[in-house]
N, C-alpha and C positions, 0 to 999 in steps of 0.2 A: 175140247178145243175152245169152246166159249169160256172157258172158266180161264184157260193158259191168256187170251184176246186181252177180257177184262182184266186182267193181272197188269200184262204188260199196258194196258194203260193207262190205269193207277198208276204205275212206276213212272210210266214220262209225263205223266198231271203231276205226280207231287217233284219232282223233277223241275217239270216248269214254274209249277207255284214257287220252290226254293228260290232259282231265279228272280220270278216274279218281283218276289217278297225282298232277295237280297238288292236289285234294281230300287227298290221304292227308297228302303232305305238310305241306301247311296246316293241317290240323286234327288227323293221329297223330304223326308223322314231328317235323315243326319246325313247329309253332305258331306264329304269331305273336299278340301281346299287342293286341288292338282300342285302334282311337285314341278319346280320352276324351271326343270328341266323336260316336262313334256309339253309347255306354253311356249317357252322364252322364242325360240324361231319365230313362233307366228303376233305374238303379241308383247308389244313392249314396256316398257314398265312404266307404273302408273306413277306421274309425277308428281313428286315433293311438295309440299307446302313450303315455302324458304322467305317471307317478308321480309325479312332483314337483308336478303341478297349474299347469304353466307357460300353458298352452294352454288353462285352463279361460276364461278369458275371451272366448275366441270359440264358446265352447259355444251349438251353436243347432240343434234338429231338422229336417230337410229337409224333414217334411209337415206343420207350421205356419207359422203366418204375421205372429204377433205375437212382435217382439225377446223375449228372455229379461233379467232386471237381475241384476246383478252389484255385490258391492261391490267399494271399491278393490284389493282385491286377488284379485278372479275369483273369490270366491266367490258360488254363483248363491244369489239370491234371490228370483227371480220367475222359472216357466219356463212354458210352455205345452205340454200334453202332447196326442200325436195321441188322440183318442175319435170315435167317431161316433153321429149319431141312430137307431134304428131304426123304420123307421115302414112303414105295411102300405098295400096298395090292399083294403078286406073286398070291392071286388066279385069280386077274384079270388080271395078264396080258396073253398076247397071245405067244409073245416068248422070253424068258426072254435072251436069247444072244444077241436078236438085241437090244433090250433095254437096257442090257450094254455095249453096242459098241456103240450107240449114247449118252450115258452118260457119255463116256468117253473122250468124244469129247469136253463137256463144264468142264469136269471133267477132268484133265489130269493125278491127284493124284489118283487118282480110281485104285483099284485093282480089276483087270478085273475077274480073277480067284474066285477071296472071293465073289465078286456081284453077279457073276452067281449063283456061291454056294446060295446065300441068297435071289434070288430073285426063285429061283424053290423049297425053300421051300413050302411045305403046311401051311405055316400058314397067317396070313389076316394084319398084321402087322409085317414089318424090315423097321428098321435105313439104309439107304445108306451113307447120310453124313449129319453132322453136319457145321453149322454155312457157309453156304455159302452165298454169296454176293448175292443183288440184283439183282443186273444184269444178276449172272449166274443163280438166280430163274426164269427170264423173259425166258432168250435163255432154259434151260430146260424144260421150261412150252408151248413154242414152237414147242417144239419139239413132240407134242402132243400124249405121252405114254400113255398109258389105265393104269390105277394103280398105278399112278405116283403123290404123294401129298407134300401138302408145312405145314411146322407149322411155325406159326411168334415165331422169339427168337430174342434176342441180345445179343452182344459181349463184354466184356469190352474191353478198351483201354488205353492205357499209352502215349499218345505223346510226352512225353521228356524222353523215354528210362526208363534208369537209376539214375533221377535225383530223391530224394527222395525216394527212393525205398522203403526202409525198412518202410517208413511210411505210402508209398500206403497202402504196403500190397497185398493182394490180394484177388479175388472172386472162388467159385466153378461151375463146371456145368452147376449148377442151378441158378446162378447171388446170391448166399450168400455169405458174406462177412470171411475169416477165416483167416487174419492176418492182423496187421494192423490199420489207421482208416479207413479199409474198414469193416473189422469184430467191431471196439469197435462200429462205426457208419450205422450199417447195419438195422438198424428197420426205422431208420432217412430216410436211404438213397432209402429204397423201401418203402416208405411212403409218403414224399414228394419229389416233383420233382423239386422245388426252387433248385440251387446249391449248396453245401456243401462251406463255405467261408474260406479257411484256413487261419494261421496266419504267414503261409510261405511268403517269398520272394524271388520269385526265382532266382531273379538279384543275392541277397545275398549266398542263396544256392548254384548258380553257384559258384562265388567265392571261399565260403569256401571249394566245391570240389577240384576247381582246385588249390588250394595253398597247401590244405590237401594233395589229390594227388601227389603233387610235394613234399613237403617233406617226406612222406611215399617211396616213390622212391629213395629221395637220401638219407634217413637213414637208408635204406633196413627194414625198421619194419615191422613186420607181419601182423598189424591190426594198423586202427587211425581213430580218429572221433573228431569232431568239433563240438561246439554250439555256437550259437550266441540266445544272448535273451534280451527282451526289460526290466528292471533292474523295471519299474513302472507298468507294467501290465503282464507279464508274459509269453508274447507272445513270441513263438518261431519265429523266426525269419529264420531261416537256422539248421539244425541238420542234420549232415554226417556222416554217418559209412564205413570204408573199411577193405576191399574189399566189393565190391555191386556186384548190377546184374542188368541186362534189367526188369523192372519189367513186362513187354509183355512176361516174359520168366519165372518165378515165379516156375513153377513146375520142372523146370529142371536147376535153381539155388543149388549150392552148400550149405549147414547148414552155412560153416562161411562164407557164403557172406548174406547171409538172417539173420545173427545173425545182431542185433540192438546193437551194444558197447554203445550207449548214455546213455540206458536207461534200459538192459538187459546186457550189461559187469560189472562183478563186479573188483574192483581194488583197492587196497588200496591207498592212495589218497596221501601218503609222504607228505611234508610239504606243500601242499598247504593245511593241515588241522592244520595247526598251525595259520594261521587266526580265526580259530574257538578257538584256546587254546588263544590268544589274546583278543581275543573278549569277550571271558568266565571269562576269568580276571581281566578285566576291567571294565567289566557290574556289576559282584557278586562285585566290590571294591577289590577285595584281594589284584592287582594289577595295578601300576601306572606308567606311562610312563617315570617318573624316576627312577625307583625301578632296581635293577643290578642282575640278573643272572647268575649263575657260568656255564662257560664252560668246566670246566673240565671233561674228560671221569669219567660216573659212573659203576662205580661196584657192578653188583649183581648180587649173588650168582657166576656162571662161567661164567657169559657173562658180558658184555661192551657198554655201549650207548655212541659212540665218533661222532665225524663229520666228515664228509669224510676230509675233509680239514680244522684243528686246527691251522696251523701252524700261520695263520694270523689273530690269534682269541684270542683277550686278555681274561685273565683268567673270567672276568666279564664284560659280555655286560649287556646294557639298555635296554631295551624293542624294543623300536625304531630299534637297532641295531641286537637284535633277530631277527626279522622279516627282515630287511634287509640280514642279514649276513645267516640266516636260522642254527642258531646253534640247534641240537636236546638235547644235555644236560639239556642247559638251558629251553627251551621247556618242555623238559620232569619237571623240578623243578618249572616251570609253572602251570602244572598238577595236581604235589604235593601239591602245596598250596592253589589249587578250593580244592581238595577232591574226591575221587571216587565218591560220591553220589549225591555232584553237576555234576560233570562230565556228568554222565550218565542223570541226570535231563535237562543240557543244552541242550547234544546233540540228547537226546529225542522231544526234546519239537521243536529242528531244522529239525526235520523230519528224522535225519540220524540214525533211528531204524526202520523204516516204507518203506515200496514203494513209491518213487516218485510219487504224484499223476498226470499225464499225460492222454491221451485220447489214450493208446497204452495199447493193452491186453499184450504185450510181456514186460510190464515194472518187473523190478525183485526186490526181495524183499536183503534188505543188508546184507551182514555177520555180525556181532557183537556178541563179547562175552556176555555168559549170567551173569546175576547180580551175581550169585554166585561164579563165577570167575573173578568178575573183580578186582584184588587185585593189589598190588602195582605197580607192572610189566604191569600189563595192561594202569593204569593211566599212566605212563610215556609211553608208549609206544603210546598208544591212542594219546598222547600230542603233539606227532610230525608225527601224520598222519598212524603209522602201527598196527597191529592188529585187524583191522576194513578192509571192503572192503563195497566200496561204488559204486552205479554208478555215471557217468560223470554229470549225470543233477542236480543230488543231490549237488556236488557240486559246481555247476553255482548258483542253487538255494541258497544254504546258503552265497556264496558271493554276489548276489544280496540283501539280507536281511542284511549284515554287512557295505553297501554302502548309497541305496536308503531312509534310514531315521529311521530304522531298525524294516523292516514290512518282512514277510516271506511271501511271494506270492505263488501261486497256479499256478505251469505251464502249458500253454496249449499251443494246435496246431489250436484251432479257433479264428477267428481274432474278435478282439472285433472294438465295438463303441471308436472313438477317446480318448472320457472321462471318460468313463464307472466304473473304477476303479481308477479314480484320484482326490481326493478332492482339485480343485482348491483354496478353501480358509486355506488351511493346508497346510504352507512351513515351513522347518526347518530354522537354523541360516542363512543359506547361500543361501537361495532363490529356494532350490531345493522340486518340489511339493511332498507331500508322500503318496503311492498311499496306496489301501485299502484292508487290508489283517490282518495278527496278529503281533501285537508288541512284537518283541523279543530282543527288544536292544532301549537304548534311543537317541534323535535325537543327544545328546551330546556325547556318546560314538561311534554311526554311522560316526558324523563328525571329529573323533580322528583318528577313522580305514581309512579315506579315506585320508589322512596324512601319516600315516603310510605304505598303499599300493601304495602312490606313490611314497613316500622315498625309495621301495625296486625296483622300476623302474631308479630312479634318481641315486641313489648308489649300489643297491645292486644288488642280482642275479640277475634280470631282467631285467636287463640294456639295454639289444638286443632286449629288447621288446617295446622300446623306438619311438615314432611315432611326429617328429615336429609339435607342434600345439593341439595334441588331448590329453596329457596329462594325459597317460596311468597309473594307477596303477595297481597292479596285485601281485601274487604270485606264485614263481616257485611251483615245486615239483618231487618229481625223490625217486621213488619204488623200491626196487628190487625186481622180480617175484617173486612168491613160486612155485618150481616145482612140475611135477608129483604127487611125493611119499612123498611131506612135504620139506620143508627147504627152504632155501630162496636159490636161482642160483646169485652166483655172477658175477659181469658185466653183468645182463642180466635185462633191468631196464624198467619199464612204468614210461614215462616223461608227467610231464604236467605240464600246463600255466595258470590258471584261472584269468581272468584281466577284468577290467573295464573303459569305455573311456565315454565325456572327466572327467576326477575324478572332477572339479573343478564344474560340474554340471553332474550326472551321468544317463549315456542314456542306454549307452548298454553294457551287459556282454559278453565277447568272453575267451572259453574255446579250448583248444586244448591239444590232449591227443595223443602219440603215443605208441605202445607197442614194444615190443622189438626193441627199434631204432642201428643203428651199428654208430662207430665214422665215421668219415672221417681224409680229413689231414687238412680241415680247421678247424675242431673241437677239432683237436692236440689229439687226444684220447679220448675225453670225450663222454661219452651218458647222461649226464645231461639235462634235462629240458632247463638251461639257454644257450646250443648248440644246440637244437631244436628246442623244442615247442615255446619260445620267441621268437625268430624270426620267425617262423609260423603267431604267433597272430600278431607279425607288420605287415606283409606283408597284412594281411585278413583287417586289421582294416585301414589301408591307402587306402584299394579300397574299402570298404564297406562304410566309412563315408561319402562321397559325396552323395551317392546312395539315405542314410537313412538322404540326408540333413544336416547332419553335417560336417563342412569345420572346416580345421583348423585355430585357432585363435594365430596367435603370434604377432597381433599388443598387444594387451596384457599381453603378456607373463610375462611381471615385475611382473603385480599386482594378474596375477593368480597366477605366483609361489609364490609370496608372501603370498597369501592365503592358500595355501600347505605346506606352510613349517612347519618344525617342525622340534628342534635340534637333532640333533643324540644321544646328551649326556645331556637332560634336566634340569636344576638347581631343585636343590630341594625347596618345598618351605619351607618356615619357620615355624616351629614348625612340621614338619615332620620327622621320622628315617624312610630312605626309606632300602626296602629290598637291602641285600647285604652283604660285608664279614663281618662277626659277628652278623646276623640277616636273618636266613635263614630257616624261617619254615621247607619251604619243603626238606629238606636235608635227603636223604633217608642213611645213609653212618650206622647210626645206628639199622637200619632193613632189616635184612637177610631173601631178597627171591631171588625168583629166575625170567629172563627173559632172552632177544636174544637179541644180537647184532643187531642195526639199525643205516643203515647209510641213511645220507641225502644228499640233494645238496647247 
């Protein structure tokens, strides 16, 4: 029997030593590395070295649950940080003073008073605080209180402040989205956890802030906002509204700083919507870029469509020189000769009777008179940009469509694939690719306008919007408010710019809009567009082009401008009676109605 004992236990010593022996190895001896499927649960993955910032776009923390946003280029803009609630059961604890005197100790914001109140109730659950940090969960959790619980949450976050704001938007509570693309993209963003990839550039949006900002400052104007947009795919690129706010601060922002002028201001658009009465012209054939325009003030009924400044305006300009010179008469007889019913048909079909379609719940829908009133008075007036109120994006959007080959694009705030929307083997005359969207203009009438807007750079009102190298076309415009209680406030004016660079191949639209700007003494008095907002879009468009890779080209310069040009005063061709004195459809002087006074810039 001793012999059988010691046997068996030899067998369980070497037994154990095998063990032993096999343990040391494994664990001192030679390790092996656990497969990432017995860790990954409890431990997460150790992060990347990334200096260059290549990798930030998939930035996202393992113990939240709402996506993180990012502009186009991985820079985060919206993150969610881990926090938790702290909240007690008062039936367990033992003495609820001393436990908020030590809570108040990792808590300094505690209100000692209220906690006592709340921790000697009778009941088995209260809130202490919300969203507290880590760390202060650890030292509270230390402090080892009888009754004392944690619930896992998280935080939203804005790391650039106020940059973007009105586009964050912002979350509730409960991490739901309700302004914003936090609200348009909130099923997206607690759904998956990839990063949200915007179409921002925040290099770009920095800019347009600060240039924005700086002329809203010295034109003392109430409110101004900026777009920048890629003319072939639609991408927003930068969109500024001011006054802003901290969006970390969201619930205790003011209405007009949380107000979105891009894409929620409505305004009447002045003559930068006489590109559209151009456009409309020359697309339907009525008219042609010899065709003569009277500028004479029209009368009807008690009121007077003149231009602020006649004095250097022969009785009859050319088309070319409408758009240059910005006469509203002539404009308005522009109008007259589409028709009310094309009228409404063009500018239907250009979006500007609808909401800008964007990825913002706060986009707003346009004023526009209804069909039943759109009679004489409207067409002319409609023709040189008033009676109508639009927002800002709407009209970047239709002058990207009168440039780019003449496709009406769909804009958005997510950044697409390089190509996505470009048909490489589709260029117009001039080598420019046309991206893919709806045809509302032909490539030959797109390449007339882009001629025309930049003769109104090279001579005309725009002149200050003028940028060596990049070849700026555009079109002023200058509104005068409608007050309060109806009527138009005079001297009291929304200027804007809407332009495109470089024209001779067309990349990007830069919009700028300011609201009630004041003169200065270098503006000699004027609140016009081409003492503002032009020189606004130079200054954005000489620090944004390098950024977006485009430099300016003036070894060139002979054969671009050469490619731009177009006469001021075009020969007629032969066998044509182009419109003019004694051939003047639209000549309203024998139809008595009635409209307002509208002046332009």
């Amino acid at each position: 029997m001793h012999s059988r004992l010691l046997a068996v236990g030899m067998g369980f010593l070497a037994i154990y030593g095998a063990v032993a022996l096999k343990a040391t190895f494994a664990t001192v001896l030679m390790p092996m590395e656990p497969e990432k499927r017995q860790i990954a649960p409890q431990v997460p993955d150790i992060p990347k070295s990334d200096p260059k910032g290549e990798i930030a776009g998939d930035f996202a923390l393992p113990s939240v649950k709402r996506a993180s946003i990012t502009d186009r280029n991985g820079q985060v803009l919206a993150l969610s940080l881990p926090v938790a609630q702290i909240y007690a059961n008062p039936m367990e604890l033992i003495d609820p003073q001393d436990a908020a005197q030590k809570l108040k100790k990792v808590l300094p914001q505690l209100n000692m008073e209220e906690t006592i109140r709340r921790l000697s109730l009778k009941k088995q659950f209260v809130y202490i605080a919300r969203d507290i940090s880590p760390v202060q969960e650890i030292a509270i959790n230390n402090l080892g209180i009888p009754g004392i619980y944690f619930e896992a949450g998280e935080r939203r976050h804005y790391p650039l402040g106020r940059t973007a704001a009105q586009i964050m938007g912002s979350v509730d509570i409960d991490d739901h989205g309700i302004a914003g693309v936090e609200r348009f993209f909130n099923q997206r963003l607690n759904s998956d956890r990839a990063p949200l990839r915007l179409s921002l550039d925040i290099r770009v949006q920095a800019v347009a802030l600060d240039e924005l900002e700086a002329a809203k400052n010295e034109f003392s104007a109430i409110g101004a906002c900026a777009i920048v947009m890629d003319v072939h795919t639609g991408e927003i690129l930068a969109m500024v509204s001011l006054p802003d706010y901290d969006a970390n601060n969201f619930n205790h922002a003011p209405n007009d700083s949380r107000f979105n002028r891009a894409v929620t201001g409505m305004y009447e658009p002045g003559s930068t919507f006489k590109l559209q009465t151009a456009a409309m012209g020359l697309q339907l054939g009525v008219v042609h870029v010899w065709d003569r325009f009277s500028t004479i003030p029209i009368r009807v009924g008690r009121f007077t469509i003149r231009d602020m400044k006649s004095d250097h305006f022969a009785p009859w300009l050319s088309l070319p020189a409408v758009l240059a010179f910005s006469s509203n008469p002539a404009a308005a007889h522009i109008a007259l000769d589409v028709g009310a019913q094309r009228q409404q048909e063009w500018l239907r079909n250009m979006g500007f009777f609808n909401r800008v379609p964007i990825e913002l719940p706060e986009a707003g829908r346009p004023l526009v008179p209804s069909p039943r009133n759109w009679g004489i008075s409207t067409v002319m007036t409609v023709g040189f940009g008033h009676g109508v109120a639009e927002p800002p994006l709407s009209i970047v959007r239709g002058t990207a469509a009168t440039v780019n080959g003449g496709i009406l694009l769909k804009p958005t705030l997510v950044a697409r694939d390089e190509n996505e929307n470009i048909s490489a083997n589709d260029t117009d005359e001039v080598g420019v690719q046309t991206p893919v969207g709806t045809r509302v203009l032909s490539e030959r009438t797109s390449a007339l306008l882009r001629k025309l807007l930049r003769l109104d750079v090279t001579v005309g009102s725009g002149k200050s919007a003028e940028v060596a190298g990049y070849y700026v076309g555009g079109k002023t415009g200058t509104a005068e408010k409608i007050g309060a209680h109806g009527g138009y406030l005079k001297h009291v004016n929304v200027s804007a710019f809407t332009s495109v660079f470089p024209m001779n191949n067309p990349r990007y639209a830069v919009y700028v809009m300011l609201d009630s700007p004041h003169a200065t003494a270098a503006t000699h008095g004027w609140t016009t567009a081409a003492w503002n907002a032009a020189p606004t879009v130079k200054k954005i468009i000489s620090r944004v082009g390098p950024l977006l890779n485009v430099f300016p080209d003036t070894a060139n310069k002979a054969a671009i401008d050469a490619s731009l040009a177009i006469a001021m005063n075009p020969s007629v061709p032969s066998g044509y009676r182009p419109l003019g004195p004694g051939n003047d459809p639209g000549d309203p002087r024998n139809q008595i109605h009635t409209s307002r006074t509208k002046r332009g810039d």
